[in-house]
N, CA and C atoms as an extended XYZ file, in Angstrom:
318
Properties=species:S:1:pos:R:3:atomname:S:1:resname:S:1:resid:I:1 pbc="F F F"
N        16.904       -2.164        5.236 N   UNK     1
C        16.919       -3.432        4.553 CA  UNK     1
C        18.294       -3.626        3.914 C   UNK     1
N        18.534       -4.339        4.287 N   UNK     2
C        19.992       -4.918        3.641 CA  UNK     2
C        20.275       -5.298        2.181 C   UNK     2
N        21.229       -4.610        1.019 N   UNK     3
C        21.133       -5.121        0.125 CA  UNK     3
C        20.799       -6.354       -0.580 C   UNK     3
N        21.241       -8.029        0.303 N   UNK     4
C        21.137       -9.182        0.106 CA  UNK     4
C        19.623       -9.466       -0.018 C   UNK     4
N        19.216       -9.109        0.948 N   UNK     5
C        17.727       -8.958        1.091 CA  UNK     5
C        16.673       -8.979        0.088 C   UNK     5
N        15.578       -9.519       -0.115 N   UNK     6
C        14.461       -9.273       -1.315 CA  UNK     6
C        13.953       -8.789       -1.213 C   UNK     6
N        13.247       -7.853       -1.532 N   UNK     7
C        11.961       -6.526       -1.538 CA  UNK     7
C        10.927       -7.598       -1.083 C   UNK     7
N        10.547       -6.802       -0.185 N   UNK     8
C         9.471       -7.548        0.838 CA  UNK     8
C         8.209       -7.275       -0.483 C   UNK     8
N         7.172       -8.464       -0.646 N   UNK     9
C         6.572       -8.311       -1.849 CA  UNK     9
C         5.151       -7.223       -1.340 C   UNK     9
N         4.602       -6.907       -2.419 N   UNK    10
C         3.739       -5.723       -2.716 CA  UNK    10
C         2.568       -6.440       -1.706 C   UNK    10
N         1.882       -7.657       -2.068 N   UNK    11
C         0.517       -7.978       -1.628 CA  UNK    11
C         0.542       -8.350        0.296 C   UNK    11
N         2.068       -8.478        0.331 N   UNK    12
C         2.077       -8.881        1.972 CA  UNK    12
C         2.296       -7.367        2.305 C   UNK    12
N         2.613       -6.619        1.943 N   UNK    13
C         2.501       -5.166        2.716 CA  UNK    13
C         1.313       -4.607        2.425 C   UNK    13
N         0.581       -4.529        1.726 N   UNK    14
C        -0.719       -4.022        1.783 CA  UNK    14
C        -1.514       -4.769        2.280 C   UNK    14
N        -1.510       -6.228        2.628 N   UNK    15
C        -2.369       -6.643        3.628 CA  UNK    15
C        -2.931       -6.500        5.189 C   UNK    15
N        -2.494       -5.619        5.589 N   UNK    16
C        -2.581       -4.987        6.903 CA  UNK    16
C        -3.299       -3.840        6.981 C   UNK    16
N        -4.595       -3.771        7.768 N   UNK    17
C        -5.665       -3.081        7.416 CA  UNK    17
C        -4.153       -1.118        7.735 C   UNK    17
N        -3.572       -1.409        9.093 N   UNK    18
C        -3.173       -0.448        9.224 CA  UNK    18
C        -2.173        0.094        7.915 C   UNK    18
N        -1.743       -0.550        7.145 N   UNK    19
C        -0.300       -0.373        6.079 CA  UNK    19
C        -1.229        0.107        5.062 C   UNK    19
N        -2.799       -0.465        4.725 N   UNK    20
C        -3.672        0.659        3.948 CA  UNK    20
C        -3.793        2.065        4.446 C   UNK    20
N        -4.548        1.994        5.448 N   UNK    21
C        -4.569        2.902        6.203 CA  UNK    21
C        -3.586        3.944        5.664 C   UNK    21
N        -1.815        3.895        5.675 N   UNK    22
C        -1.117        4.660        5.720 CA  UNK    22
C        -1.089        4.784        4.346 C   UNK    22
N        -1.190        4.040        3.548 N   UNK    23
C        -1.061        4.372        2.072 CA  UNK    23
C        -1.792        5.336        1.907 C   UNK    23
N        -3.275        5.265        2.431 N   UNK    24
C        -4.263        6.500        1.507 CA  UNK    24
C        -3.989        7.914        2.803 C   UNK    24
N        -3.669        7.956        3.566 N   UNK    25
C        -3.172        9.573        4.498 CA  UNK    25
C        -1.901        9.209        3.663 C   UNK    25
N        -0.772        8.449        2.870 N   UNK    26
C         0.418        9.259        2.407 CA  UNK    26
C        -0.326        9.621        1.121 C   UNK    26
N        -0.968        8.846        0.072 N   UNK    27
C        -1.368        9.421       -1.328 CA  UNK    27
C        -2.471       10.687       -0.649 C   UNK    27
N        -2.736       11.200        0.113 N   UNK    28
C        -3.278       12.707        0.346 CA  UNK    28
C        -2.484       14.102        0.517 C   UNK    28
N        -1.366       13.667        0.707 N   UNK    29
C         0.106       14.155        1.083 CA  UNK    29
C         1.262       14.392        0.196 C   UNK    29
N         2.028       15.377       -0.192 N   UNK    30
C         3.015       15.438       -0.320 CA  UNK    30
C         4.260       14.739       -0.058 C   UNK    30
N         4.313       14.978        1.577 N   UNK    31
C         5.336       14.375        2.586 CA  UNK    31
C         4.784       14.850        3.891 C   UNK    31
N         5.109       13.717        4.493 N   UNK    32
C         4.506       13.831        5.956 CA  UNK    32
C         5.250       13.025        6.992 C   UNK    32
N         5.148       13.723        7.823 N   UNK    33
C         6.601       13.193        8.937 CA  UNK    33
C         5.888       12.090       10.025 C   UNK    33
N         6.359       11.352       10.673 N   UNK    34
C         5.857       10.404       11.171 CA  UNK    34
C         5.087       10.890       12.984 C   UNK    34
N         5.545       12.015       13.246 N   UNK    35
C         4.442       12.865       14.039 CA  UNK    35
C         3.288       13.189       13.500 C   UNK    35
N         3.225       13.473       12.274 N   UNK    36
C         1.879       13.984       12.096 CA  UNK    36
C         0.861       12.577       11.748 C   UNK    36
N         1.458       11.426       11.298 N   UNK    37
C         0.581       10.515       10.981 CA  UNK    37
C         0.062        9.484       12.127 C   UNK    37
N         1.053        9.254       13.339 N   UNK    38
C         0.493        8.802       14.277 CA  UNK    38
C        -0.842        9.130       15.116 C   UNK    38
N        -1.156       10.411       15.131 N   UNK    39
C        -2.789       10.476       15.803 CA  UNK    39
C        -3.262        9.477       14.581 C   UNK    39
N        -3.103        9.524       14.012 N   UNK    40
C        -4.585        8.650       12.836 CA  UNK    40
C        -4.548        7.281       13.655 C   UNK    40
N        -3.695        7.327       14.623 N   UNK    41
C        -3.853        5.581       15.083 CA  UNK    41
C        -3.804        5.018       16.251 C   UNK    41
N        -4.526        4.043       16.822 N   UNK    42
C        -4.734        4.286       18.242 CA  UNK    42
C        -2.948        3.243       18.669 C   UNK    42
N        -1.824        3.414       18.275 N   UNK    43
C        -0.694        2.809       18.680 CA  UNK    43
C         0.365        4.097       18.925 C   UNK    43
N         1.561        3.826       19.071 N   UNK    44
C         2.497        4.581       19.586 CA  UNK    44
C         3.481        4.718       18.185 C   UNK    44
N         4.109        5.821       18.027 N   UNK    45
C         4.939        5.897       17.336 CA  UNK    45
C         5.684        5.031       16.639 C   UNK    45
N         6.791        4.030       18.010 N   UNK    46
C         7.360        3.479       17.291 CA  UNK    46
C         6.548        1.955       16.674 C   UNK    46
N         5.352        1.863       16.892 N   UNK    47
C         4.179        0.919       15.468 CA  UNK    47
C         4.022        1.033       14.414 C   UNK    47
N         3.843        2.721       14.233 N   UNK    48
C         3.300        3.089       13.369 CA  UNK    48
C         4.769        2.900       12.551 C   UNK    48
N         6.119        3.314       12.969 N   UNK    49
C         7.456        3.110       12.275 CA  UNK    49
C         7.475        1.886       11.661 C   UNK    49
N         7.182        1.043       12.645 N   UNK    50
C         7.289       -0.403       11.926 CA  UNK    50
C         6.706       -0.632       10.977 C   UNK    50
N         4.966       -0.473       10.631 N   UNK    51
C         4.556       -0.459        9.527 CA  UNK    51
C         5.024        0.272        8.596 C   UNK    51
N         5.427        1.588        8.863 N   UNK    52
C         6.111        2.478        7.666 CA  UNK    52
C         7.502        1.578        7.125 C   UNK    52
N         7.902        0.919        7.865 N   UNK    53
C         9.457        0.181        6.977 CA  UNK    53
C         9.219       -1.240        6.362 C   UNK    53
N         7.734       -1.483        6.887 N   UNK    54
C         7.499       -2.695        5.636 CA  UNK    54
C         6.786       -1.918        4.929 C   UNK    54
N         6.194       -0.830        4.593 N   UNK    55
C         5.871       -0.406        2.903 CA  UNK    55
C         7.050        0.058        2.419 C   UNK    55
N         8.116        0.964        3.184 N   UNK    56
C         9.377        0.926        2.502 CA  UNK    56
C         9.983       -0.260        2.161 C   UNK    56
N         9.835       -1.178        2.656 N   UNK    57
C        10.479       -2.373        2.208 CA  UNK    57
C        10.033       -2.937        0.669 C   UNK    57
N         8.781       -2.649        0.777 N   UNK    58
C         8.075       -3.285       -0.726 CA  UNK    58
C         7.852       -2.473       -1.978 C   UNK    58
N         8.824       -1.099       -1.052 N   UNK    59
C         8.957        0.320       -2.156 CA  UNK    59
C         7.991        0.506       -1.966 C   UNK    59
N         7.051        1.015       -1.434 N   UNK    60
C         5.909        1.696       -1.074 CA  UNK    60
C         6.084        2.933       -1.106 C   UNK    60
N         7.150        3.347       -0.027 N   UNK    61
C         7.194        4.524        0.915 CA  UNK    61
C         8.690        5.024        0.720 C   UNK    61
N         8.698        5.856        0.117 N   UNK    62
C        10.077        6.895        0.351 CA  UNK    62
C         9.987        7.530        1.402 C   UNK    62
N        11.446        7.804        1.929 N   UNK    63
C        11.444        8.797        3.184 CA  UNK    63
C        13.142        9.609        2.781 C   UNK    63
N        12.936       10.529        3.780 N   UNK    64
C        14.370       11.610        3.319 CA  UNK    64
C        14.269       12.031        4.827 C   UNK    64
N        15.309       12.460        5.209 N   UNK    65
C        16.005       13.276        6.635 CA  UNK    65
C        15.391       14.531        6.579 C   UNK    65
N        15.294       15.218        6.883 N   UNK    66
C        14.748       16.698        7.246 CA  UNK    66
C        14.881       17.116        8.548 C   UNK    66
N        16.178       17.463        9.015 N   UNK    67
C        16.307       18.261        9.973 CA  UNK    67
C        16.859       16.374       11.194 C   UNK    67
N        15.639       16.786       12.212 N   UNK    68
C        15.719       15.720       13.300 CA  UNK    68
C        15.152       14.712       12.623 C   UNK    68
N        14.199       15.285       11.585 N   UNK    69
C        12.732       14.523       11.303 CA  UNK    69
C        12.772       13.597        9.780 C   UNK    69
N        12.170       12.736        9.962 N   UNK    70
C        12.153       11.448        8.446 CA  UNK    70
C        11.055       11.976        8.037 C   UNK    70
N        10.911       12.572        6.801 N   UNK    71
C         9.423       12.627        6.290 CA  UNK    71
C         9.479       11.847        5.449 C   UNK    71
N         7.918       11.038        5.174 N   UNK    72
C         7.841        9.953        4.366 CA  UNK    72
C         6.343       10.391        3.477 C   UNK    72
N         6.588        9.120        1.880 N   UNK    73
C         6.147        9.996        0.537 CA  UNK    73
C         5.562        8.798        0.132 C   UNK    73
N         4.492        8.484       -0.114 N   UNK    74
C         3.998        7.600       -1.466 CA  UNK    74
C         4.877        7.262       -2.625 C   UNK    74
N         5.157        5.999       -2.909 N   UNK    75
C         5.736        5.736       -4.091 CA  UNK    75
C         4.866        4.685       -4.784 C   UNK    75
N         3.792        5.618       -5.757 N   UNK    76
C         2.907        3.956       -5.983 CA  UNK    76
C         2.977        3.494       -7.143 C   UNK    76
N         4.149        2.881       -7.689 N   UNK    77
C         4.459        2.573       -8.863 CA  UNK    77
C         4.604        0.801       -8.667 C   UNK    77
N         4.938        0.513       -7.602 N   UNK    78
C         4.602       -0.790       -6.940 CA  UNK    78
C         3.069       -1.207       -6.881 C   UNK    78
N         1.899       -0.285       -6.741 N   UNK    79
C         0.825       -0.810       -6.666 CA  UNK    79
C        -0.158       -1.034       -8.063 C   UNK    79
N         0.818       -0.947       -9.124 N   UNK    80
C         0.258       -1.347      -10.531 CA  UNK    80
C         0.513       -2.709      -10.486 C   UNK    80
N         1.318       -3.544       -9.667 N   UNK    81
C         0.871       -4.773       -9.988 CA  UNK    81
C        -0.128       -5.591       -9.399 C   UNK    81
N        -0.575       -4.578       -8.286 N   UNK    82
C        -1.330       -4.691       -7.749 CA  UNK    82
C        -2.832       -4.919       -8.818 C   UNK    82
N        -2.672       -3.661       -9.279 N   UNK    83
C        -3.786       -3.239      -10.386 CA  UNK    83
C        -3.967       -4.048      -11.133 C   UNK    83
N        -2.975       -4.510      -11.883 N   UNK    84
C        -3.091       -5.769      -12.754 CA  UNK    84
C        -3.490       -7.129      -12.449 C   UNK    84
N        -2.968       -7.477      -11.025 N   UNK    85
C        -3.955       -8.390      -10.971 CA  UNK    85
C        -5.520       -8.458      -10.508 C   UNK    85
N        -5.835       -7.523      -10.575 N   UNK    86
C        -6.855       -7.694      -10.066 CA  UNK    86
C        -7.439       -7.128      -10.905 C   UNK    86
N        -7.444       -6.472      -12.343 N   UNK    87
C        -7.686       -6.199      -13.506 CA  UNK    87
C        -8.082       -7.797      -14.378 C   UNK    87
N        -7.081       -8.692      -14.129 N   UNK    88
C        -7.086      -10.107      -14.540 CA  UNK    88
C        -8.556      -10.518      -14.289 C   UNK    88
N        -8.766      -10.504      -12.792 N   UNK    89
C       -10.285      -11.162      -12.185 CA  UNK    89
C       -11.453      -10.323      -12.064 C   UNK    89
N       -11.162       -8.803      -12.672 N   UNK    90
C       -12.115       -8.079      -12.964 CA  UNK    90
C       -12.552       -8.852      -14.341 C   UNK    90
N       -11.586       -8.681      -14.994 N   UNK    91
C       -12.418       -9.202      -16.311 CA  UNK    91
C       -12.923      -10.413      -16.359 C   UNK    91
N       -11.897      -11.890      -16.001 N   UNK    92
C       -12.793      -12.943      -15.397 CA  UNK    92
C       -14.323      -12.904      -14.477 C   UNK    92
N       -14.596      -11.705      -13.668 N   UNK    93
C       -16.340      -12.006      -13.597 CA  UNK    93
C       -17.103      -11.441      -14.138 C   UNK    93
N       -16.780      -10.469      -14.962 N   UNK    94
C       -17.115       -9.630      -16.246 CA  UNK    94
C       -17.993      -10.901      -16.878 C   UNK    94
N       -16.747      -11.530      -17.668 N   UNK    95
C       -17.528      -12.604      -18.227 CA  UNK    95
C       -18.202      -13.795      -17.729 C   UNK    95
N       -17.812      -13.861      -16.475 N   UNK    96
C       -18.747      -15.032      -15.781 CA  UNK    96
C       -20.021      -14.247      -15.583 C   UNK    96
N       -20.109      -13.039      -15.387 N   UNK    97
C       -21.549      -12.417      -15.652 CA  UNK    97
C       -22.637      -12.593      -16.717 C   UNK    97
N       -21.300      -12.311      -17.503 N   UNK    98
C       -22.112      -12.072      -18.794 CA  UNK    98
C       -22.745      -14.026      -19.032 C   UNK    98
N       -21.555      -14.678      -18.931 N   UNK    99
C       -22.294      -16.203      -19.572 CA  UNK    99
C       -23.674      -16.593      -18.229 C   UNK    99
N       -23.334      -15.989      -17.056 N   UNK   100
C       -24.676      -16.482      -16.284 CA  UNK   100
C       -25.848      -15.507      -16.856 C   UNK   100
N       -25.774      -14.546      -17.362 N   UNK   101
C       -26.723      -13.782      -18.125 CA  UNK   101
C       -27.719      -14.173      -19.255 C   UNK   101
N       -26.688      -14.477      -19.966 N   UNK   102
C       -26.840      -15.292      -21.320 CA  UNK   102
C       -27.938      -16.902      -21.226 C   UNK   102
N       -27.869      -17.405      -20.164 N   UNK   103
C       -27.980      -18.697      -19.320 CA  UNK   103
C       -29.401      -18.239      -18.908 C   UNK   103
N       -29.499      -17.423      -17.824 N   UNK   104
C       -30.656      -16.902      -17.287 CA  UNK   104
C       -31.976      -16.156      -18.229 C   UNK   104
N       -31.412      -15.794      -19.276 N   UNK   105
C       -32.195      -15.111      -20.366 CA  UNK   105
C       -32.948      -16.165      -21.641 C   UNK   105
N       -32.066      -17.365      -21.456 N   UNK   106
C       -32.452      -18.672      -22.502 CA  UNK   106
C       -34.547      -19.285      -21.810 C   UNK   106
């Protein structure tokens, strides 16, 4: 990604059932090289790359050189805003519970 460039945002990279997918096999992981994560998927290597450089793009995914090999790392400090919003509309049906409760009990 090119400096000029904007961080590809958090909610368009986790929208892809496969870019979940890779989030929860990397948060099981240390570091894991992009051989070992492709069986998890019925595509070819260089797919599974592509999805790995849009979660790097949205800071998802660290990666480092190792030898021939890129191993790549969870970075989920990006997915607290995740958390937060959806912390927002947790509590919004919290209370839409509670007032249809309140309603139903009259």
């Amino acid at each position: 990604m090119k400096q000029t460039e904007e961080k590809r945002d958090v909610f368009v990279a986790i929208a892809d059932p496969t870019r979940r997918k890779l989030i929860r096999l990397l948060a099981d992981t240390d570091e894991v090289a992009l051989h070992e994560l492709t069986p998890h998927f019925q595509m070819g290597r260089t797919a599974v790359s592509k999805h790995l450089m849009i979660l790097k793009e949205a800071d998802l995914v660290k990666n480092r050189k190792a030898g021939r090999e890129t191993k790549y790392r969870l970075n989920p400090e990006p997915l607290q805003e995740v958390k937060d919003w959806l912390a927002f509309y947790d509590q919004f049906w919290k209370e839409r519970a509670a007032i249809l409760k309140s309603i139903l009990e009259e």
